[in-house]
N, C-alpha and C positions, 0 to 999 in steps of 0.2 A: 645293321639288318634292314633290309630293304622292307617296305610295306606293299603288297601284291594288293590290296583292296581292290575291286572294282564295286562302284554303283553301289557302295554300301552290303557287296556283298564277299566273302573270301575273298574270290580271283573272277579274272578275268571270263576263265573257266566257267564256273558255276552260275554268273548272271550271263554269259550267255546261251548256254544249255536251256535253263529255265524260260528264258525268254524265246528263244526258238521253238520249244514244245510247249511252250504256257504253261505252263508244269502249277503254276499258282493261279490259273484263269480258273478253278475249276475241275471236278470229274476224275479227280485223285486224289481225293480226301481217305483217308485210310492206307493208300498205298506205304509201305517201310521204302529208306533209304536205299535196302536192297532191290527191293522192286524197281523202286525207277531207274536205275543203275543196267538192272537184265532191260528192262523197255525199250529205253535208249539205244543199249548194244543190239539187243534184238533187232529196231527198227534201220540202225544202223547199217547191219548186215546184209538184211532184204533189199535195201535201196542202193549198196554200195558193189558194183559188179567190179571192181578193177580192185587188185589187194593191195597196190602202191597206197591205193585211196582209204580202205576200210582200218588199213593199219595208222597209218596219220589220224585217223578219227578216233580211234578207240586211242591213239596215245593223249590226245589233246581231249579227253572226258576221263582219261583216269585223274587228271588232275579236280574233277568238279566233287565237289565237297556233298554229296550227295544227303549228309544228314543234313544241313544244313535247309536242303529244299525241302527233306520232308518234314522238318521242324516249320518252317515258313507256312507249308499248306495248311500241317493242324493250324496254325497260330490264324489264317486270314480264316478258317474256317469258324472258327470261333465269336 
């Protein structure tokens, strides 16, 4: 079984999502797993005019482990 880890976090995925939108700098504290998950595709969608592009996006974030950040934010909030 292969180990995907990245940076101490799931995947590759998930620490770099987080660190792209700060997702842990801060200013979504309270947000659920689902929330940031719509945010993301949300913002995705608005910035993404070409669907070659929006679809590769949205495939390479279904992988991001999304409970995982919003366990991360309550926990630095603490």
């Amino acid at each position: 079984m292969l180990n995907n880890t990245y940076n101490g976090w799931t995947n590759y995925e998930t620490w770099r999502i987080n660190l792209e939108y700060g997702l842990c700098d801060g200013g979504f504290e309270g947000y659920s797993a689902e929330m940031l998950q719509n945010m993301v595709e949300e913002h995705l969608e608005e910035d993404c005019n070409n669907k070659s592009t929006i679809s590769y996006a949205l495939s390479f974030i279904s992988e991001v482990n999304w409970n995982e950040i919003a366990r991360n934010i309550e926990e630095n909030r603490e």
